[in-house]
N, C-alpha and C positions, 0 to 999 in steps of 0.2 A: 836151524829149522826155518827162520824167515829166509832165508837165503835161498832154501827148495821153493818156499812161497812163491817168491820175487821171479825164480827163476819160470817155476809154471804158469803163473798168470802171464808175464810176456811172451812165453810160446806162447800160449793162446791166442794173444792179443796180434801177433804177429801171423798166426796162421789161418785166423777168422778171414775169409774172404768181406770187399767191399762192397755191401748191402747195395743190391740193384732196386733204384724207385717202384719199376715197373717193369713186369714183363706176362706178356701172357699170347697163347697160340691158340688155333683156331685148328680141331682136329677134324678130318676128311673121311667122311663116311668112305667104306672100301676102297680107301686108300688112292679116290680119284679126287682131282678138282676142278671142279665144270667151271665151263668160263661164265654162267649166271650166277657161280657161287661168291659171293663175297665175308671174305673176313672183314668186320667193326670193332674198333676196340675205344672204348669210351674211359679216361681218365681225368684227372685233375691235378695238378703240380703243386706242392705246399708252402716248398722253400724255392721261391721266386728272385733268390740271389745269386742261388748255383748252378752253373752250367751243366749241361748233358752231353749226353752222345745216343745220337738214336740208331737203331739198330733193324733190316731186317730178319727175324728168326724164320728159316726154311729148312725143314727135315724132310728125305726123302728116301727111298730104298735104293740100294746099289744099282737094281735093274729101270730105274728114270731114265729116259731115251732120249736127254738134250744135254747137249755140254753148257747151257744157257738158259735162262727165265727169262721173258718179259714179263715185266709186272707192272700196273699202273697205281699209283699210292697217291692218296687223296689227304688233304686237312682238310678240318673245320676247328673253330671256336668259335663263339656267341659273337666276337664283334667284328671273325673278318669275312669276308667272301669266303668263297669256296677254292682252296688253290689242288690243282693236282700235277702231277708232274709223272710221267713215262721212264720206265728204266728199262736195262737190259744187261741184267747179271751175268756174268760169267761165271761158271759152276766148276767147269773141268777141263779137260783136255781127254784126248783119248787114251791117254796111258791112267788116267786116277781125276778124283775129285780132287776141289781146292778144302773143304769145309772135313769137317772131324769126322772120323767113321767109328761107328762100335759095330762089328759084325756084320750084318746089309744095311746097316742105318746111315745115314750121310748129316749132318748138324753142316749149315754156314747160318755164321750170323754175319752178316754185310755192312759197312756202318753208312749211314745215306748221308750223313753231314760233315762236309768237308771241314766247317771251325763248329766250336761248342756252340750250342743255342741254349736260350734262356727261355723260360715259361713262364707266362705270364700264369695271376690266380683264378683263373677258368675253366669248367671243362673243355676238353677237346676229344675230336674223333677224327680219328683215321682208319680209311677205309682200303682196304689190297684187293688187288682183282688180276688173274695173270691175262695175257694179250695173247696167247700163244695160237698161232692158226689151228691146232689140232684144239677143239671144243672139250675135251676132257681130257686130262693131265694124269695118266695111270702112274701109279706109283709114287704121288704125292700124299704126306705121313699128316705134317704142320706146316701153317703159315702163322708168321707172327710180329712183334713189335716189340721190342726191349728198350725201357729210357733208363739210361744208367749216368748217374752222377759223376762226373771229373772227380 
């Protein structure tokens, strides 16, 4: 009988996914995203030992019309400047997306940090905003931020 115990609780424990710190998306009225529109996402880090992986979350429908996003992603925290930095994601090619599909859905999550980063114990905000010459983004679902512990 302890032996079935033993053995269910380590399935379990083996197949519980690794609790992500944070993550949260910013969803797009009718499925556009104006270039005035800005996602903010404002959190705080507890365990300022262990390193992260930060991530961009972008969902869009199969019919999105760029094989590419630019995006421009901003920090803050209480004690630095203001830092932002410009990207330019590659999404696809013409034969298929890179990021997960369920049905017309498209999921990438991107990681922006080349080594792990550590957080300090402060709020922070980070702000996304896309650069795309076309002023509104049809067929854009979510934008988002994922900090997931190493």
């Amino acid at each position: 009988m302890w032996k079935i115990v033993i053995i269910i609780v380590l399935f379990l424990y083996a197949c519980s996914p690794t609790p992500d710190l944070y993550e949260q998306t910013k969803a797009f009225r009718k499925m556009e995203w104006h270039a005035a529109d800005t996602a903010r996402f404002e959190f705080q880090i507890a365990d300022t030992a262990a390193s992260y992986n930060i991530y961009l979350v972008l969902r869009h429908q199969y019919a999105f019309a760029y094989n590419n996003i630019r995006i421009n992603i901003s920090k803050k925290s209480p004690a630095d400047s203001l830092t932002s930095v410009s990207y330019n994601f590659k999404l696809g090619e013409n034969s298929g997306w890179y990021g997960k599909t369920l049905e017309e859905i498209v999921e990438h999550r991107i990681r922006l940090n080349d080594k792990p980063v550590r957080f300090r114990a402060v709020p922070y905000t980070y702000s996304l905003h896309h650069r795309m010459p076309e002023g509104s983004l049809k067929n854009i679902l979510h934008a988002g931020l994922r900090i997931q512990k190493i």
